[in-house]
C-alpha positions as CSV (number, residue, x, y, z in Angstrom):
1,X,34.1,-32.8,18.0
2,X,35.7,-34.7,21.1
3,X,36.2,-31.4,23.3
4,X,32.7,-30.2,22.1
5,X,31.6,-33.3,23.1
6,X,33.2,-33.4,26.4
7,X,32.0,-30.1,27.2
8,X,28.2,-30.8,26.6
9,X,28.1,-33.9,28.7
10,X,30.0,-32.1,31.5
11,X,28.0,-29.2,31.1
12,X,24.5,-31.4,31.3
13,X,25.9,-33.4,34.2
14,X,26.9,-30.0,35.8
15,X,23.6,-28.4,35.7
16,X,21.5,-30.8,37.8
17,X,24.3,-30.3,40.4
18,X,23.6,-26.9,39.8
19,X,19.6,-26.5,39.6
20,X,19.9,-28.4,43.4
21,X,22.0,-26.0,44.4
22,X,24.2,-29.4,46.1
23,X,27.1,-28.9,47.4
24,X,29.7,-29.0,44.7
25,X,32.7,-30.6,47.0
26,X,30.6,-33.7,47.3
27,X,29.5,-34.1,44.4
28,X,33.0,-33.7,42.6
29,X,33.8,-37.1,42.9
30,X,31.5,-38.6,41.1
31,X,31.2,-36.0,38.5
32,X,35.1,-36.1,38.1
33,X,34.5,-40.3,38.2
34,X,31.9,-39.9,35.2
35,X,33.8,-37.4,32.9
36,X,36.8,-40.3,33.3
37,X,35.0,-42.9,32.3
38,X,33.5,-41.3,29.3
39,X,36.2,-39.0,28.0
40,X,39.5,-40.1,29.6
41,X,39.3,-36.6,31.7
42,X,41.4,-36.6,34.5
43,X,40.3,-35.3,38.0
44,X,41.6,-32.0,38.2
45,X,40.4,-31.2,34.7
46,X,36.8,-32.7,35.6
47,X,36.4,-30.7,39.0
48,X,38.3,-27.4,37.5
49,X,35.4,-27.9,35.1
50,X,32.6,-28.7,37.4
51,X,33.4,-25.3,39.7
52,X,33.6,-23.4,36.5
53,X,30.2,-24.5,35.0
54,X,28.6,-23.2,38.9
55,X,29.2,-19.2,37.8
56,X,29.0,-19.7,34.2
57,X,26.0,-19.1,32.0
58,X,25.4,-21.3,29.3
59,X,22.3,-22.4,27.0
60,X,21.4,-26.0,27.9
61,X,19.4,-26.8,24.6
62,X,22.7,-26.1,22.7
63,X,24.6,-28.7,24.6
64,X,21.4,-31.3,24.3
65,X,21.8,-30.6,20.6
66,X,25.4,-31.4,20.5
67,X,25.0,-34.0,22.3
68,X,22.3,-35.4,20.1
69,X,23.9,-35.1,17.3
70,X,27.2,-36.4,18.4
71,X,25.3,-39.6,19.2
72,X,21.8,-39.6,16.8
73,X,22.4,-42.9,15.5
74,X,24.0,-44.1,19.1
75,X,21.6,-45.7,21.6
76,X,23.3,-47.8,23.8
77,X,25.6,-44.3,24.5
78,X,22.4,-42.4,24.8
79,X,20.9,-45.0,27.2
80,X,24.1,-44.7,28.8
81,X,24.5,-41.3,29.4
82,X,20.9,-41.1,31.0
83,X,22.0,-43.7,33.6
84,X,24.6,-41.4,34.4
85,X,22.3,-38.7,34.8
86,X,20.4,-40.6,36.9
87,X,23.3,-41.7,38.9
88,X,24.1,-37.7,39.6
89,X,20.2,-37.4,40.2
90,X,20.3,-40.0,43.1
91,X,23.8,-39.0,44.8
92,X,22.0,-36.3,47.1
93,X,18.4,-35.9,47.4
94,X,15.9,-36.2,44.8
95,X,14.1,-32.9,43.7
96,X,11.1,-32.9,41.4
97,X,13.0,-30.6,39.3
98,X,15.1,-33.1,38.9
99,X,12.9,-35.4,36.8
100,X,11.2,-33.0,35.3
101,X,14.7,-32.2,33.8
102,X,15.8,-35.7,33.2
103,X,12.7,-36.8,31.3
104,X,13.0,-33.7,29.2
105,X,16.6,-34.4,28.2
106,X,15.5,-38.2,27.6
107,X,12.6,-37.2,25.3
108,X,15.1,-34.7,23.3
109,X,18.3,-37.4,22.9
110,X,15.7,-40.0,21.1
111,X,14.2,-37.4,19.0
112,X,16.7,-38.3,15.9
């Protein structure tokens, strides 16, 4: 459940970098910074990930779902994983998009 985890955070972490269309080399650092915190991830294995998720479809509902359920009865990690959303939000400039996504994730994580 780790990995799957891992993988769901990254990916929702990697898609607002994404949606902005930011420039991924920037951004690495704190995404790689981030992914250590939470899972122990090491650089290179956070920013191979981060340039993989920027070609790669994926279904971000499935990964809010894991991601919910991994942490339903957790708040404290669920408040703490929308601050680090946030923190990705306000690294480069601030879209509307960008809220419009984070409040959507927010209202999802505390649905359980």
């Amino acid at each position: 459940m780790e990995n799957t985890l891992k993988e769901s955070v990254g990916t929702l972490l990697a898609h607002i970098i994404k949606i902005d269309k930011r420039d991924v080399e920037k951004e690495a650092p704190l995404f790689c910074e981030i992914m250590g915190q939470n899972f122990d991830c090491n650089p290179d294995e956070a920013e191979t990930f981060l340039y993989a998720m920027m070609n790669k479809e994926y279904d971000l509902d499935k990964h809010v779902a894991i991601i919910n359920d991994a942490l339903c009865e957790d708040k404290l990690s669920k408040f703490h994983l929308l601050e680090q959303l946030n923190h990705i939000i306000y690294s480069d400039t601030i879209s509307e998009e960008d809220y419009k996504v984070f409040e959507d994730i927010k209202q999802r994580l505390f649905e359980c």
